[in-house]
C-alpha positions as MATLAB code, in Angstrom:
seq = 'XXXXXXXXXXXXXXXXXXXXXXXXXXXXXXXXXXXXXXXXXXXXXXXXXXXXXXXXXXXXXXXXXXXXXXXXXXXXXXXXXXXXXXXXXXXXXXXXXXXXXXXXXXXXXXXXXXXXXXXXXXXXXXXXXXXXXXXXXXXXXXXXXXXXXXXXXXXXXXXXXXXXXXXXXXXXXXXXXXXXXXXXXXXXXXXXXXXXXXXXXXXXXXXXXXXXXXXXXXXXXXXXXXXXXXXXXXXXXXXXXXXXXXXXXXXXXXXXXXXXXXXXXXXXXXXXXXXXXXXXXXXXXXXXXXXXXXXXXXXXXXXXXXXXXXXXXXXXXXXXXXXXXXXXXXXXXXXXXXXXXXXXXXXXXXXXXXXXXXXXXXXXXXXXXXXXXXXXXXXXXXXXXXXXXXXXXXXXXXXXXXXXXXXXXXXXXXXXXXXXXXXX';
ca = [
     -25.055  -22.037   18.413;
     -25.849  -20.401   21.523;
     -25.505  -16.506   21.841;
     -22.720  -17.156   24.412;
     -20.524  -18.720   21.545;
     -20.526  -15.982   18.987;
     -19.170  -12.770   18.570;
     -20.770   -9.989   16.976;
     -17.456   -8.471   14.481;
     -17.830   -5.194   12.676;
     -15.752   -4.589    9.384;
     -14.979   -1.259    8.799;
     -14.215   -0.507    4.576;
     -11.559    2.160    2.984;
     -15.247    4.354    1.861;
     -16.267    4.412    5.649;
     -18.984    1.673    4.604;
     -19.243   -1.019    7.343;
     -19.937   -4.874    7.467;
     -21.562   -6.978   10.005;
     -20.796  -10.568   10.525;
     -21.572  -13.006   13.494;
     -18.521  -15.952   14.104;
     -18.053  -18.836   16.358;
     -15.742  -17.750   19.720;
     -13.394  -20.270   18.158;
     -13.134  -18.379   14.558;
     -10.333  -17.575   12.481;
     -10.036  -14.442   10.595;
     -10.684  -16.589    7.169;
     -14.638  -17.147    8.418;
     -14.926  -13.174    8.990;
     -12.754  -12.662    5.398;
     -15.360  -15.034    3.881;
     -18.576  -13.036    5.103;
     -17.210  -10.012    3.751;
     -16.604  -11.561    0.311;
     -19.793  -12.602    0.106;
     -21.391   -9.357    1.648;
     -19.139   -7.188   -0.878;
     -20.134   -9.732   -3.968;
     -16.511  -10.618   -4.844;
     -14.592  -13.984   -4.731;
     -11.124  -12.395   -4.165;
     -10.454   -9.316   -2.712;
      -6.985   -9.508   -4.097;
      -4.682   -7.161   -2.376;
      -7.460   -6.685    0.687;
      -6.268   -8.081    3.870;
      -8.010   -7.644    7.495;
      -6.364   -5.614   10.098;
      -6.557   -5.080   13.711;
      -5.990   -1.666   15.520;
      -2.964   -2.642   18.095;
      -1.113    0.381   20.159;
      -2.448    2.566   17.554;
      -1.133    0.579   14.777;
      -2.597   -1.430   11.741;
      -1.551   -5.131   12.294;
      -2.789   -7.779    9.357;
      -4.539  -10.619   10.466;
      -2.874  -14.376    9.767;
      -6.273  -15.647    8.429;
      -5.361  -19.252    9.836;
      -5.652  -18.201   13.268;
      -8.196  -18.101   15.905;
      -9.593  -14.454   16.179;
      -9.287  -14.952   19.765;
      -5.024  -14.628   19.240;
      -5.546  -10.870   18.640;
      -8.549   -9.826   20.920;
      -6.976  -11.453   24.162;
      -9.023  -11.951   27.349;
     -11.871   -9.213   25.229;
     -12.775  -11.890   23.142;
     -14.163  -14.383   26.097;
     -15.116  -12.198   28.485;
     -16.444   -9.137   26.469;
     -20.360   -8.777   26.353;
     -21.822   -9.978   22.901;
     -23.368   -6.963   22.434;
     -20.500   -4.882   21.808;
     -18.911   -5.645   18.334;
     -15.553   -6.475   17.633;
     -13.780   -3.879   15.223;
     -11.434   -5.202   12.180;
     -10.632   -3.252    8.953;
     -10.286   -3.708    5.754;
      -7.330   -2.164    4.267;
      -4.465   -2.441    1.751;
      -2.416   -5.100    2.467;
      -0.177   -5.129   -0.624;
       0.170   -2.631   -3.381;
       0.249   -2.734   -7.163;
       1.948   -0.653   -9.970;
      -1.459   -0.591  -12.137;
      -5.275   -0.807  -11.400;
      -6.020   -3.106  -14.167;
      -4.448   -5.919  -11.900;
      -7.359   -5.855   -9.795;
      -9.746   -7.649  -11.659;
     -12.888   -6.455  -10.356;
     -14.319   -3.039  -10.267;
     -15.362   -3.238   -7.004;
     -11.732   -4.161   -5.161;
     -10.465   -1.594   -7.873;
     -13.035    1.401   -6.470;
     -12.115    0.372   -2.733;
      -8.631    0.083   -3.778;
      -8.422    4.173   -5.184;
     -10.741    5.231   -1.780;
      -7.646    3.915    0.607;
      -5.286    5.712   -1.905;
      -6.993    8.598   -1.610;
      -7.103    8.943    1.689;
      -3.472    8.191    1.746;
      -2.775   10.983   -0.514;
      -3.878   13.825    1.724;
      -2.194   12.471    4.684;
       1.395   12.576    2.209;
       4.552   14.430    3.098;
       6.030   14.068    0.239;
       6.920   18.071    0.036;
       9.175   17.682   -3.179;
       6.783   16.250   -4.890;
       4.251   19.002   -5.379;
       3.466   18.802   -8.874;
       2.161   15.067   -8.287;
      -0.168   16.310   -6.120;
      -1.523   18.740   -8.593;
      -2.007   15.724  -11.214;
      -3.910   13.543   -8.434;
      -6.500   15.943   -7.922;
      -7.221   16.649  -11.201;
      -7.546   12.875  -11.579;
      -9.691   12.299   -8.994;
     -12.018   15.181   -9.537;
     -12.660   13.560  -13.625;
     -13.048   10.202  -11.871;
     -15.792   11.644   -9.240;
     -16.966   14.691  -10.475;
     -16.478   13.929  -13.924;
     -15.645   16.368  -17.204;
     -15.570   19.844  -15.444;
     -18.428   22.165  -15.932;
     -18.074   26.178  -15.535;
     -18.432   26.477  -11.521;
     -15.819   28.468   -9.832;
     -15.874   26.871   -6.463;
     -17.076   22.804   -6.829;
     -14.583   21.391   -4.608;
     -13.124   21.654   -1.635;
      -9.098   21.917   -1.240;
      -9.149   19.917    2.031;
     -11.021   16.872   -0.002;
      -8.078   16.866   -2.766;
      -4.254   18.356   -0.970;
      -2.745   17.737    1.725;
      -2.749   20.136    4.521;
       0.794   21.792    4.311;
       0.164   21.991    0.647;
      -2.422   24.031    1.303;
      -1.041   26.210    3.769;
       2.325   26.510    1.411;
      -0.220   27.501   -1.673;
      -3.021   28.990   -0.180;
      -6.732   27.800   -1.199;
      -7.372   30.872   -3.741;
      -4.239   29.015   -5.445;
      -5.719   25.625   -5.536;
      -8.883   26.543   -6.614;
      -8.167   28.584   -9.609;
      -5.359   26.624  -10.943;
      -6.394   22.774  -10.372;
      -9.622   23.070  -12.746;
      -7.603   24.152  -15.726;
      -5.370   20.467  -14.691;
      -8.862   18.965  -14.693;
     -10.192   20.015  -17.761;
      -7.338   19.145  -19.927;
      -8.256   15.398  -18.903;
     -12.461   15.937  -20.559;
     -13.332   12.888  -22.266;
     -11.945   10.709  -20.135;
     -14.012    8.184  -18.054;
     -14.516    7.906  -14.627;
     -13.135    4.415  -14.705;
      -9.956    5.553  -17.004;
      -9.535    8.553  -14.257;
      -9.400    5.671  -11.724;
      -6.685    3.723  -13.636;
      -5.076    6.975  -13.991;
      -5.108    7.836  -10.296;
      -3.615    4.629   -9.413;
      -0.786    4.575  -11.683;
       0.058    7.958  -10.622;
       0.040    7.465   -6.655;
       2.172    4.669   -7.402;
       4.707    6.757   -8.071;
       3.859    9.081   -4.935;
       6.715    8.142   -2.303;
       5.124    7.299    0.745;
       1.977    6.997   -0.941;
       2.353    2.967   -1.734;
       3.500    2.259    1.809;
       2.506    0.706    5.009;
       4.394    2.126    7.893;
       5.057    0.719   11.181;
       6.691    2.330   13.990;
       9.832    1.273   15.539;
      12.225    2.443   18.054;
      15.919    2.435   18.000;
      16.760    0.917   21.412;
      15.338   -1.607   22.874;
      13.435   -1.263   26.174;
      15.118   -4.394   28.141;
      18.537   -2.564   27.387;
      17.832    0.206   29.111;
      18.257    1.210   32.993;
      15.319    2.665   35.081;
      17.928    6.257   35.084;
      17.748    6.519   31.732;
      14.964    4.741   30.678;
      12.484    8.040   30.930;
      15.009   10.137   28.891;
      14.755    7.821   25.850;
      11.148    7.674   26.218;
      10.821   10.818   25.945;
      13.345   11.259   23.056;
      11.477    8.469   21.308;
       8.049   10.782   21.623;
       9.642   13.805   19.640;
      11.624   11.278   17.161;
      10.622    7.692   16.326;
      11.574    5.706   13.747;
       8.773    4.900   10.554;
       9.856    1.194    8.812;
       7.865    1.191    5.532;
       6.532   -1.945    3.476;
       5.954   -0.183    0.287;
       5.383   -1.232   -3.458;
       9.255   -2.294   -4.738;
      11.087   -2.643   -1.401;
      11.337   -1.214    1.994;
      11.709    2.467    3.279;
      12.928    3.827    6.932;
      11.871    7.380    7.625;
      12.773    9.380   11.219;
       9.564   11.489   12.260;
      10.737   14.186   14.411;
       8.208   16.460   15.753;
       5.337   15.204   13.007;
       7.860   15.166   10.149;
       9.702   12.769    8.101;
      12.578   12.611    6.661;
      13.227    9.782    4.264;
      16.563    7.810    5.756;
      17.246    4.664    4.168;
      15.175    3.150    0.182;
      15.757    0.064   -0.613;
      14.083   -1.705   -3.575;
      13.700   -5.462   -2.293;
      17.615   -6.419   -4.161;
      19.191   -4.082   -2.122;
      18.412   -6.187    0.882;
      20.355   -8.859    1.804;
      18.776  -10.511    4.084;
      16.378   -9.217    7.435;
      16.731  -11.145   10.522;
      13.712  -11.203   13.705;
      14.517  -12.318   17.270;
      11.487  -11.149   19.307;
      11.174   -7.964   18.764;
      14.366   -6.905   17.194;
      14.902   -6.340   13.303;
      18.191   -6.853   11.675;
      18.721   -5.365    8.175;
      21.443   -6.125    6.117;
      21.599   -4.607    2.757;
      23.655   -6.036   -0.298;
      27.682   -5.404   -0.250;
      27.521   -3.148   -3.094;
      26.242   -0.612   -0.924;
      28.419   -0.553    1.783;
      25.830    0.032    4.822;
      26.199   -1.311    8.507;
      23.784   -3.631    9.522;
      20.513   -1.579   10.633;
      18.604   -2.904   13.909;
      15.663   -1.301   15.211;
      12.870   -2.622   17.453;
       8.973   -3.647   17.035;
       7.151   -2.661   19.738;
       6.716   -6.111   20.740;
       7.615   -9.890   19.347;
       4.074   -9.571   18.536;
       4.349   -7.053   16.064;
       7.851   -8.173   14.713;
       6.188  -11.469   13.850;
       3.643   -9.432   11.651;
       5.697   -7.114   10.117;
       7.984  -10.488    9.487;
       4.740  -11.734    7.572;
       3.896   -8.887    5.619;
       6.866   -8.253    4.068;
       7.522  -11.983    3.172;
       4.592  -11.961    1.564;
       4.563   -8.691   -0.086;
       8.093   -9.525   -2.099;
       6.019  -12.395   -2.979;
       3.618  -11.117   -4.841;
       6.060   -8.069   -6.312;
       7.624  -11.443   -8.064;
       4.241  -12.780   -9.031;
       2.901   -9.702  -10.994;
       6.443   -9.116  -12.768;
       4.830  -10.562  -15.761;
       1.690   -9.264  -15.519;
       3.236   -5.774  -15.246;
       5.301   -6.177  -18.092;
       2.302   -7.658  -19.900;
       0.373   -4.836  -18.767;
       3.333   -2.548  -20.195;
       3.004   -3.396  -23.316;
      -0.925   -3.102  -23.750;
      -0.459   -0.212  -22.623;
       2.780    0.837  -25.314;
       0.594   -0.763  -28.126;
      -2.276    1.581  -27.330;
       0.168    4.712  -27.302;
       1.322    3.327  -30.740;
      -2.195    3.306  -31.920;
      -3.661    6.505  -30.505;
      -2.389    9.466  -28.169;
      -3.915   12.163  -26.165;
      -2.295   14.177  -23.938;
      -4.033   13.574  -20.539;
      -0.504   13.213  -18.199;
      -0.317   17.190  -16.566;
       3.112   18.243  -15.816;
       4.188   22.140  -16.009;
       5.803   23.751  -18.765;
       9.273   23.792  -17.775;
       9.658   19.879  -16.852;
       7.892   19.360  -20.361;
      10.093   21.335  -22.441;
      13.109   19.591  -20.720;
      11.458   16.113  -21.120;
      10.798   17.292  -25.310;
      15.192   18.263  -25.568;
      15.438   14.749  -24.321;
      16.481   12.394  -27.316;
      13.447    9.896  -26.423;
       9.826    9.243  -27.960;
       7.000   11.313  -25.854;
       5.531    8.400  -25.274;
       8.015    7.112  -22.846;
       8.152   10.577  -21.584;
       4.762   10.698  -20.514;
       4.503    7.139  -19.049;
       5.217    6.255  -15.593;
       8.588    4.060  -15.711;
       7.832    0.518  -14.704;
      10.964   -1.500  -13.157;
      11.566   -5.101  -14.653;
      13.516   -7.250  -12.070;
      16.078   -9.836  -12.930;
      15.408  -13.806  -12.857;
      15.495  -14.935   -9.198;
      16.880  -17.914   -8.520;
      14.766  -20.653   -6.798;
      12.856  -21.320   -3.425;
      16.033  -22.566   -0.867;
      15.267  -23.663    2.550;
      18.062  -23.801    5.165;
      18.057  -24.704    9.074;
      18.004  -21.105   10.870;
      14.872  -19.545   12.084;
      13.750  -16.173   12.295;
      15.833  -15.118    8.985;
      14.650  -13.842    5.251;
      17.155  -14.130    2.673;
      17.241  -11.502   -0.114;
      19.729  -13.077   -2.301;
      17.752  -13.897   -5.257;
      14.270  -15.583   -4.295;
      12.833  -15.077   -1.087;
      13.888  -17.989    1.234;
      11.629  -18.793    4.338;
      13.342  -20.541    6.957;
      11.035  -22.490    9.398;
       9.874  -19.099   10.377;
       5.678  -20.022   11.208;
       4.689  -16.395   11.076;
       5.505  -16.324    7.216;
       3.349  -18.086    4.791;
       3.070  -17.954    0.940;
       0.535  -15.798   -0.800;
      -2.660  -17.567   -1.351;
      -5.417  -15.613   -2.990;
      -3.009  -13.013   -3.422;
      -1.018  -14.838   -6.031;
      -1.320  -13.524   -9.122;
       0.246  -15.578  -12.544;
      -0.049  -14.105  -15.337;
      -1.779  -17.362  -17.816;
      -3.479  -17.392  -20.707;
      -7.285  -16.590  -18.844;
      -5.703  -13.300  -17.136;
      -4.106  -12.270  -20.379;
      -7.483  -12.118  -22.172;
      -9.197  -11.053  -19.300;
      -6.281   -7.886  -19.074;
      -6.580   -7.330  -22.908;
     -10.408   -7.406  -23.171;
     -10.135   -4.462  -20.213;
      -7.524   -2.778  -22.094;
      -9.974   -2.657  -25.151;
     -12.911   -1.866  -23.305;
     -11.285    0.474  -20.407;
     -13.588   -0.477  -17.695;
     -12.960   -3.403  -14.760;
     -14.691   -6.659  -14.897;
     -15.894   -8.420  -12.150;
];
């Protein structure tokens, strides 16, 4: 091929690791996906998808088409020196660890979460935090040994948590959270870490910015005013683990509006860049319509959150099998490695319920859905029981991401469960 006809791409991984690959100018994102399973040593990265950075926002690739379709006029005319950037990020997120199959998606998966966790602002949620760090510090540090100072505050908290607290605070109180959890191994403090930030509210979330108006229904008088309105307040639409969630930022802040697991929607309608929500009767909400920043992004966004209520109904099993591994296990043995404070646990011990519930992170079973439909409109999602696609080309079904839960993934699952450690 000559040098003129590839392209020099650079993928950048969740541990600040990067891969090299060189493509044809007529690529599709699968060829680059390939080169980095093969450069990683996996054959499925599972939940993995490849992003671009556009207007300062993660966009996930459609792997079937030409690379070309998201770097523009860069892609021909660019010199071939100068690589190409893509990144490899969460694409869709999972209730337990042991779904990822292999250690090595697993490891990548907690370094994104991780990362994720100190840029939370999930203020009333403090006590999580506290648990997450001690996690993480047994899965990288391991059992603690007597050092005052062998971590750094930044590296575990977020920044307001630290200002609220101070680092004196953190520092003499998260070691005694760590050391309650000696014995267990690195790859258990993974598994832990994972289930936990699960349960971390704008931890399992992808978040994509949105405005309330639209910029063709504006004037040129007041088209500067709202602009400048949208800088101090713009609105954050969330593809997270069970559903969808709309925050307003104002001034760096957010403030959760709207949660809705994936059967309180309805049904969300796209026309170029505008998104209509409508949620299910019960709960009496108006329609909700805000607006991608471009018919570009809506068709994305469209995309990822077809495909992640997909796969939410493909693991069901497997998290219910999962479930009950992991209730046959507290049946067999117990040892208190879940760290909540002393108040919460004496109200969770009046409670008329086993501690073994108490101390397990409440996994939500979803009714049958009804089947695949198709109808005639484009540019709609139906909610109403199964996910219907409707002629709309910038939503496909999960691939590699499908996960069923047969008779090969059971034993793999239960041999893990045994063992405690990810298989590749």
């Amino acid at each position: 091929m000559r040098t003129t006809q590839r392209r020099q791409v650079c993928i950048l991984l969740p541990d600040k690791q990067h891969l090299d690959c060189t493509v044809g100018v007529r690529a599709r994102g699968h060829e680059v996906l390939n080169s980095v399973l093969k450069q990683v040593g996996v054959s499925d990265l599972q939940v993995f998808g490849l992003a671009v950075l556009r207007d300062n926002e993660y966009l996930f690739l459609n792997l079937e088409q030409k690379l070309s379709k998201y770097f523009g006029k860069r892609w021909n005319r660019r010199s071939v020196t100068i690589p190409f950037i893509l990144f490899l990020r969460v694409q869709y997120y999972v209730e337990s660890g042991r779904l990822l199959l292999s250690s090595k998606v697993q490891q990548l998966y907690y370094t994104e979460l991780r990362q994720k966790v100190l840029q939370s602002q999930s203020r009333h949620q403090e006590a999580l935090f506290f648990q997450l760090a001690a996690s993480a510090l047994q899965a990288e540090v391991g059992n603690l040994e007597k050092h005052r100072h062998y971590f750094l505050p930044e590296d575990y908290f977020p920044s307001w948590l630290i200002k609220r607290r101070g680092r004196d605070f953190l520092l003499q109180h998260c070691p005694v959270l760590h050391d309650e959890l000696r014995g267990l191994s690195r790859s258990q403090a993974v598994l832990q870490f994972i289930k936990e930030a699960s349960s971390l509210r704008d931890g399992s979330v992808t978040l994509y910015r949105m405005r309330r108006v639209s910029h063709t229904q504006l004037t040129n008088e007041n088209l500067q005013e709202v602009e400048k309105k949208e800088v101090r307040s713009s609105i954050l639409f969330g593809v997270a683990l069970k559903g969808v969630h709309i925050y307003q930022e104002v001034e760096g802040k957010r403030c959760l509006l709207y949660d809705f697991s994936w059967r309180d929607i309805d049904r969300l309608t796209f026309q170029g860049s505008r998104f209509e929500i409508s949620a299910v009767g019960s709960l009496c909400l108006p329609k909700l319509v805000y607006y991608a920043p471009s018919a570009f992004h809506s068709k994305h966004v469209l995309r990822h959150l077809s495909d992640s209520h997909q796969l939410h109904i493909n693991t069901r099993g497997a998290v219910s099998y999962l479930q009950q591994l992991e209730d046959m296990e507290a049946s067999q043995f117990y040892k208190e490695a879940y760290i909540c404070d002393i108040a919460g646990l004496t109200c969770r011990l009046q409670r008329p319920t086993s501690p073994m519930s108490d101390c397990s992170v409440a996994i939500e079973t979803t009714t049958a859905w009804s089947k695949e439909e198709k109808g005639d409109e484009d540019e709609e999602i139906s909610f109403a029981g199964q996910l219907k696609h409707k002629k709309c080309h910038s939503v496909l079904p999960i691939h590699s991401h499908t996960f069923s839960v047969t008779v090969e993934v059971k034993q793999v699952l239960k041999r893990r469960a045994d063992e405690g450690v990810s298989v590749d």
